[in-house]
Every structure is written in structure tokens, then in C-alpha cells.
N, C-alpha and C positions, 0 to 999 in steps of 0.2 A: 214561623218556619222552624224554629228549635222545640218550639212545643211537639209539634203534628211528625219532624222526626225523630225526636223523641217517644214518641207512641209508635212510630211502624219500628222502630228499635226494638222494642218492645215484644211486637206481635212477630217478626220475623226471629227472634232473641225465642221463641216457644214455637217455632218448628224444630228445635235442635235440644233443647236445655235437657230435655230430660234421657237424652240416648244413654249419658254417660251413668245416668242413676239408675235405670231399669233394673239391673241388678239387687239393689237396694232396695226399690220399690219392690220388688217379687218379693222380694226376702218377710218384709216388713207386712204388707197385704195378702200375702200368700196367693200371690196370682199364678195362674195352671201356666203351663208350655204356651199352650196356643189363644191365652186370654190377654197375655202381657204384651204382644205387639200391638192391643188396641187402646194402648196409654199414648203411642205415636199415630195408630189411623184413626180413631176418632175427632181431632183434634184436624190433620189434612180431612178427612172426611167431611167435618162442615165449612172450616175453612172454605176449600174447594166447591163444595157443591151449593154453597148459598152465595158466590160472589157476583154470578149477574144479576139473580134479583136484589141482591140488597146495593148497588151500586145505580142500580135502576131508580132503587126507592131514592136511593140518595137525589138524583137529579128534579124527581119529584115531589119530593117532601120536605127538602132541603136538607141538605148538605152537612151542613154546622148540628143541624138536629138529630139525624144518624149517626154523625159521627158521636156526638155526648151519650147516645143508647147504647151503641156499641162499647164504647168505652168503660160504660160500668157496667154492663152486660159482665167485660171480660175480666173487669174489677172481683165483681160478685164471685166470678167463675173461678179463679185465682184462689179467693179463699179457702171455698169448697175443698178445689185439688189440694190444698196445705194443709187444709184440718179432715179431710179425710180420714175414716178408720175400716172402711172396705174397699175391695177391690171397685166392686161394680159404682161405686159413690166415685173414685178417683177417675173412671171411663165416660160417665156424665157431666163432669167437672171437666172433662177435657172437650167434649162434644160443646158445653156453653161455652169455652173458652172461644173454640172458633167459629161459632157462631159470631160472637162480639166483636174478632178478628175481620170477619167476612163483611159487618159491618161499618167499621172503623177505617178500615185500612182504603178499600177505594175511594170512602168519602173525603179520609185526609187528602189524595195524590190529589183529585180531583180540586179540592181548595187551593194548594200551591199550582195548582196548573192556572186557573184563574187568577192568582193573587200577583204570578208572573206569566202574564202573554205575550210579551216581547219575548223577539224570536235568539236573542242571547241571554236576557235576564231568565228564561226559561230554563235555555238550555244547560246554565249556571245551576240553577234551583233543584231544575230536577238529576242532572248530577250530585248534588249532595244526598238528595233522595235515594237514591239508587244506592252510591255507594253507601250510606249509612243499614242500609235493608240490605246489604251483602255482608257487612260488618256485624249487625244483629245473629244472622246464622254461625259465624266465627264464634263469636262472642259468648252463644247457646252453649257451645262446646267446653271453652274456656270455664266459664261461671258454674258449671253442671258438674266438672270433675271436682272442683274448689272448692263449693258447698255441700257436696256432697260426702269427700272427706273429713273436712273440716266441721260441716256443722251437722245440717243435715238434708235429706233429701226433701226435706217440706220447704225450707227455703229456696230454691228453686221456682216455686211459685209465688210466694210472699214477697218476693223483691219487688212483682209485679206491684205491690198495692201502691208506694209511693209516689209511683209514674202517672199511676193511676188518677191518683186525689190533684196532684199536680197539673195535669190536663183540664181533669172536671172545673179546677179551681181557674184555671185561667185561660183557656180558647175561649169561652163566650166572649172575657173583655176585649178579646185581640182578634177573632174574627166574625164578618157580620155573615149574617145567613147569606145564602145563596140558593136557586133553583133555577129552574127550567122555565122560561116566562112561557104564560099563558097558564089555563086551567085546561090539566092534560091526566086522564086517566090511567094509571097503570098497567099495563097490557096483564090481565091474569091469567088468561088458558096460559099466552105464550111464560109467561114468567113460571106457571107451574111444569110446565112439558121441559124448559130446557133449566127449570133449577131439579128435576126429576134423573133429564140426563145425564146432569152433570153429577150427582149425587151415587147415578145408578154405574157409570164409567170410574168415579174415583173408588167406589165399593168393588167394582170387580174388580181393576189393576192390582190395590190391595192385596185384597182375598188371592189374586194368580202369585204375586210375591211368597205369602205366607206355603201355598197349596201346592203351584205349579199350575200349568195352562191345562192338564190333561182336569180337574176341578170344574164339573158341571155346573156347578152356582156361578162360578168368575166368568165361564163362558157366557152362561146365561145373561147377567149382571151387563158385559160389555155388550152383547145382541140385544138386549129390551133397553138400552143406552141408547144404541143404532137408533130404534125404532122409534123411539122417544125423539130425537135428534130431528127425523125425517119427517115426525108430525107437527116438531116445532118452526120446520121450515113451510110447512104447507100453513101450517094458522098464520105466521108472519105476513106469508105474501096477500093474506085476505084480511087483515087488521087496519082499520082506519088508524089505529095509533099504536103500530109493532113496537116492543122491546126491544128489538136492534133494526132501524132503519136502512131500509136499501142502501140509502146515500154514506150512511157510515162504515159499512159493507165493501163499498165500492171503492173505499181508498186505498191504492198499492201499497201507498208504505206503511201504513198501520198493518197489512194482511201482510206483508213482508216482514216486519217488526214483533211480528206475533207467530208468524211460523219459525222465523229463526231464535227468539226464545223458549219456545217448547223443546228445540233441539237441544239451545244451552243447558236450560234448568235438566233434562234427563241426563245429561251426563255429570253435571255438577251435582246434582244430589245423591247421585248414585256413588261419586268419588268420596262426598263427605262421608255417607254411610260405610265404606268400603276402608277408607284410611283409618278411619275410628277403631275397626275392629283390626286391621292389620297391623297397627301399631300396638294395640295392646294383648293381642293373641301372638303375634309371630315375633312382633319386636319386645315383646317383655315388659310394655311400661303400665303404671297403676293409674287408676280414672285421673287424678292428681296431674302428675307429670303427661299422662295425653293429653289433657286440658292445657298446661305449660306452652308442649309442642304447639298448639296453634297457636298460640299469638303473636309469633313473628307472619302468620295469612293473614290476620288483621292489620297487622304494621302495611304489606302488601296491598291491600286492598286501599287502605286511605291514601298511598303512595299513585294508586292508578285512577281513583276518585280524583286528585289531585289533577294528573292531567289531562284527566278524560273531558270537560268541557274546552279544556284548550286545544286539543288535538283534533274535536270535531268542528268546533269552531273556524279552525283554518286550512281542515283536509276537507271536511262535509261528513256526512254520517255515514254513506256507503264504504268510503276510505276508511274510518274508524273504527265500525265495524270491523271490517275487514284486519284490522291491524293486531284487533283486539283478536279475535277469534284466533289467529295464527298463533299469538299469545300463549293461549288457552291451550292450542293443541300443543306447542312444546311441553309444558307445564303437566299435562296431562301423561303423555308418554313419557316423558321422565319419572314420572311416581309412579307411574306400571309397572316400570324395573326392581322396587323396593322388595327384598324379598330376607329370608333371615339371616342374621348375621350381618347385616350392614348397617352402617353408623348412622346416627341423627344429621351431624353434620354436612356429611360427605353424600350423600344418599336422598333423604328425608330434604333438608333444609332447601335446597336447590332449586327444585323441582317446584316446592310451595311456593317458596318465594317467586317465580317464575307464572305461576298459574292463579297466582291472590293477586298480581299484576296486571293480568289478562282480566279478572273478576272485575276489577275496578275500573279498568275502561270499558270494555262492554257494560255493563249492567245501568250507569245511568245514559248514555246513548240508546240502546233500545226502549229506556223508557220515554226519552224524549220523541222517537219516531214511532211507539205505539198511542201515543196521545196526540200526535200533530194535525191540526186542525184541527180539535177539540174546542168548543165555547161550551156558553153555561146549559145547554140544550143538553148536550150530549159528554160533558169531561166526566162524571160519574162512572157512567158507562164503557167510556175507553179506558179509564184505571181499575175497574173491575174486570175487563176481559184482559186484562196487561197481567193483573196479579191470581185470575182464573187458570189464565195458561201456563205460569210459573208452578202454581199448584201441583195442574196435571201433569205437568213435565214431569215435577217431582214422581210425583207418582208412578208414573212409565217408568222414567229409570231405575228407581230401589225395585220395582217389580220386574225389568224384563234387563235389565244389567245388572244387579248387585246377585243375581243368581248365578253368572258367569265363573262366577271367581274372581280376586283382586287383579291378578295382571289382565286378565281379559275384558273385563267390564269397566277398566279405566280406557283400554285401547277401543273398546267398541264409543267409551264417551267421549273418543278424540275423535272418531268416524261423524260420530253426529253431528261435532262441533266444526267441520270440515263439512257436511253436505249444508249447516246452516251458512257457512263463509260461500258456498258454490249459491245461494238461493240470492244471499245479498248481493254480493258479483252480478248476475243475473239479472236478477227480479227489481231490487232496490233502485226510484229513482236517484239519479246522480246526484240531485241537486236536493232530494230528504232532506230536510231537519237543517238545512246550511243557514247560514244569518245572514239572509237577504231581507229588505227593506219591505215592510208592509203597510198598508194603508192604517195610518193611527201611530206611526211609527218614524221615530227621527232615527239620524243614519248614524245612531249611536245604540240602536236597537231597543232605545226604553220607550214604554209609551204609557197611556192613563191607565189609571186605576180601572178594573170592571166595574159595572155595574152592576149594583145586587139588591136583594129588595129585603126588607129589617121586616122580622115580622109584628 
């Protein structure tokens, strides 16, 4: 469990680390105006658009074996980015990083979702999950302004390597493989048509970010996404053995669990993005001390990880949500108001603290109720559309809110985080994700080990 999150530490720790060094990076590689935003979307770029097939592969090839590719895929990749000495060499080193990412990351959730199937030693587990992979993106922030000043911007990606060797060196002896039982063929049309859309939707969101929507590529990009999308639902329903199963489709709360984190993550990335530059453009401070400023959202965050299996434990998940979410939106419209001249303390501090609270009970509840009823058939695959949709959300929000301006695109990410609280209310059943008793299961919520098969 410390190993695997330890590695999404890691990988969620490199959707953020290098915001605060861009600057440095241009300086140093001589990157144009419009080449230096693809040090950030390369990197979401394959993240994003390889995570249902390789979450797929994970369930069929095993698990533990993806994960170790992935892992020094993103090892390999790390380096690269650090010993770089051109532009286009540090944009390819970020495209392998999230490959390895896209790799790695749903095959680990997918392990600890098996390794705990009881319906609270789960919901325990995958709380620390969560909150830790919300803490990573804090932490991106933090370590990026720090090494940056301090050392340099190549560290930033070299811290990666230790995690790295560390991992490589010790999941094999501590977890055993895992798959999909039976001998089951990879769905390829479907894998290629919706790793296509996925690929071809986080390219255009991008691209309208950088461009604006009036940008015939971004248009295009999202409309051959569409189409791509609507032939991966026509192969699906004629595949003796589809990529995403009707029956997996058909459960509320995973489709509840997944629409209401697309809404979080667009607003939450779009606020990270958005504070980063307001604090250092309007409020005056150096990549240094904006790195400082967040570590009281990390302290936050583990404060709400903290109670966040306990509060859904004895409310249920719909309650929790719901609690969280409210959370979120105070936290949010209060940092909307930050504008120049006002204090770190009085202003600033409040508000974070208030909204890295909210991060920390949401984020491992939604991931407990986008994997629920997840076995070894299909857990790959629910942690890969869990961490696909956090992707794309990303992506929507820096693209169709951080365009807004700071007070507006924080308020427009309080509206989001408000229709996902109206979807949960709603949609969500009452009794998701609760610790009720299951067959295999003492009324202490632990049960056996899974079964897995060694190769």
C-alpha cells in the first residue's frame, strides 16, 4: 500500500511540478510563446488519452506486469526530461512520462482495490489513495518553486528517479500478479477508436485553451473525438469481448461517481492553475514563497483524508459527498474575492484552508464509489475511467475556465462543483459505497484475501 502510493504521489506530483519552472525552462531551452505550453499538455496529452487502454491491458495481462512497464517507462522518461538540452527532446520526455503514467497509475488503484475488498477496509484504503493523489498535485506546486530557486529546474524531474528504483525494487516481493481469469482477447478496434477519442478530445480542449474556440483544429479535434466516440459505441455493442462491458456501464454509482468527478476536477484544476498565477502576478510573490503558500492546502488535504473514510462510513457516500462538495464550493468563492492588495493571511489562507478540506473528503469517496463493485474481471478498468475522467476534467477546466479570468473561472468552478452536488442528491444511490455486510464478509467488514494467479 505505501509502495503503489507512493508511485501515484509521484505521477499526480508531475501534473503540476513544473507550472512554477516554465519560466526557467523557456529561458534555458529557448522554447517560442506558443511551444512552451506543451511541457504541461504533452504530458496530460498521453496521460489522458492512453488510460482506458492501458488499464484494459492491465486487467489482461496482469496487473503487477503493467504496473513494473509503466513504472520505468516513466523512470526512463524522468531522465530524459532532466538531461534534456532542447526544447523538442524535453516535450517527448514528457509525452513518455505520461505514457508510463497512464500505465502505472490505473494498474496500482486497481491492485489496492483487490488487495482490500471489504466494503470498509476498502473504503479505508482507498481514502488514503485519494487523499495522497490530491496531496501529489499540492506538493507539484511546493517542490517546483523550491527546486527551482534553490537548485535547479532539472531537479524537478530527477527526484522522480528514487521512487522509481524503490518501486521497481520492491512490489514484485510484496505483490503477487493479478488478471482477469480466463483467456480473453483485448478488444483492439474498440481500444484503438476510444484511445483515439480520448487522445483526439484532450488535443482539442488543449489546443481551445491555448487558441480559443473560434480555432478550427480544436474544433475539428473535438468533432473527429465525437465521431470517433460514436463508432466506439457501435463496435462495442457487436464485440464478443468489448473494452467496456454493458454490465460495467450499467452501474449508477460508478456513472454517478464519474460524472460528478469530471465536474470536481474542471473546477479544481482550473483554480490550481488560476491561483498560481494570481498570487505571483497580482499578489507579488517569487516561484519560492508561491510554493511556501501552498503547504498549509497540503496540511488541508490530509486533515480531510483524515476524516473522509470516517464520515462516509457513518453518513454513506451520497451524504459525503454531498458534504464535501459544499465544502468545495465555500472554499472556492472565497478565493474568487482575492484580488490586489490583500493579505496572505486574511484573504489567501482562509479560503485554502477551507477548499484543501473539501479536496480531502471528496476525492477518496468518489474514488471508492467509481470502483464499487469492481473484482479482478474488470478493477483495471474502473481505475482507468476513475483517473481518465479526472484527466479530462482537467483539461476542460484550464481550457474553458482559466480563460475567464481569476474571480470568474473560480465562480464558474463553484457552479460546476454545485451541479455535481445537485447530480449526487439526485442520481446517487443512498445506500453507494455504505459498509453494509457482503457475502465473504464478517460484520467487521474484513474478508479473505483475493485470489490471484502467480505467473
Amino acid at each position: 500500500m505505501i509502495v503503489l502510493c507512493l508511485v501515484q504521489f509521484m505521477l499526480v506530483l508531475d501534473d503540476t511540478v513544473v507550472n512554477v519552472a516554465l519560466p526557467s525552462i523557456r529561458d534555458e531551452l529557448g522554447f517560442s510563446a506558443s511551444g512552451l505550453p506543451w511541457v504541461v499538455n504533452a504530458y496530460f496529452l498521453a496521460f489522458g488519452g492512453l488510460l482506458l487502454l492501458c488499464g484494459r491491458m492491465a486487467d489482461l495481462l496482469g496487473r503487477r506486469r503493467v504496473f513494473l512497464i509503466g513504472v520505468a517507462l516513466f523512470g526512463v522518461a524522468s531522465l530524459a526530461c532532466g538531461l534534456a538540452q532542447e526544447a523538442w527532446q524535453l516535450v517527448i520526455g514528457r509525452f513518455a512520462q505520461g505514457a508510463g503514467a497512464a500505465m502505472a497509475s490505473p494498474a496500482a488503484m486497481s491492485m489496492i482495490t483487490l488487495l482490500y475488498p471489504g466494503p470498509r477496509e476498502r473504503v479505508r484504503a482507498l481514502g488514503v489513495w485519494g487523499g495522497i493523489a490530491a496531496l501529489g498535485g499540492t506538493a507539484g506546486l511546493v517542490l517546483s518553486g523550491a527546486l527551482t530557486d534553490l537548485v535547479s529546474w532539472r531537479g524537478i524531474f530527477l527526484i522522480n528517479l528514487p521512487i522509481v528504483a524503490v518501486a521497481l525494487a520492491l512490489l514484485p516481493r510484496l505483490v503477487p500478479e493479478s488478471r482477469a481469469p480466463g483467456r480473453r482477447r483485448l478488444d483492439v478496434p474498440g481500444a484503438v477508436l476510444v484511445t483515439g477519442a480520448a487522445v483526439s478530445l484532450v488535443y482539442g480542449l488543449l489546443r481551445a485553451g491555448e487558441t480559443g474556440w473560434s480555432d478550427p483544429i480544436a474544433i475539428g479535434a473535438v468533432a473527429f473525438s465525437a465521431a470517433l466516440a460514436a463508432g466506439f459505441l457501435v463496435v462495442e455493442s457487436r464485440a464478443p469481448a468489448p473494452l467496456v462491458p454493458r454490465s460495467f456501464l450499467a452501474s449508477r454509482t460508478r456513472a454517478v461517481a464519474n460524472g460528478a468527478t469530471l465536474l470536481f476536477s474542471m473546477a479544481m484544476y482550473a483554480m490550481s492553475f488560476l491561483l498560481m498565477i494570481q498570487i505571483q502576478t497580482v499578489l507579488g510573490y517569487s516561484p519560492l514563497v508561491a510554493g511556501i503558500a501552498y503547504l498549509p492546502y497540503g496540511a488541508g488535504i490530509l486533515a480531510g483524508m483524515w476524516l473522509s473514510s470516517r464520515v462516509s462510513l457513518r453518513i454513506g457516500t451520497r451524504w459525503a459527498l454531498l458534504l464535501a462538495f459544499l465544502v468545495n464550493i465555500a472554499g472556492l468563492l472565497l478565493l474568487s474575492g482575492v484580488a490586489a492588495g490583500d493579505s496572505y493571511a486574511a484573504h489567501v489562507l482562509p479560503g485554502m484552508l477551507i477548499l484543501s478540506l473539501g479536496n480531502g473528503l471528496s476525492l477518496p469517496v468518489m474514488a471508492v464509489a467509481a470502483v464499487e463493485g469492481t473484482t479482478e474481471e474488470d478493477a483495471g478498468l474502473g481505475s482507468a475511467l476513475f483517473t481518465s475522467v479526472q484527466q479530462v476534467g482537467g483539461a476542460v477546466g484550464v481550457a474553458a475556465l482559466a480563460i475567464m479570468g481569476y474571480s470568474a473561472g473560480l465562480t464558474a468552478g463553484a457552479i460546476c462543483v454545485a451541479l455535481g452536488a445537485v447530480i449526487i442528491v439526485v442520481l446517487l444511490p443512498s445506500r453507494a459505497g455504505g459498509p453494509r455486510r457482503t457475502a465473504g464478509h464478517g460484520a467487521d467488514g474484513r474478508s479473505k484475501p483475493p485470489t490471484v494467479s502467480r505467473p
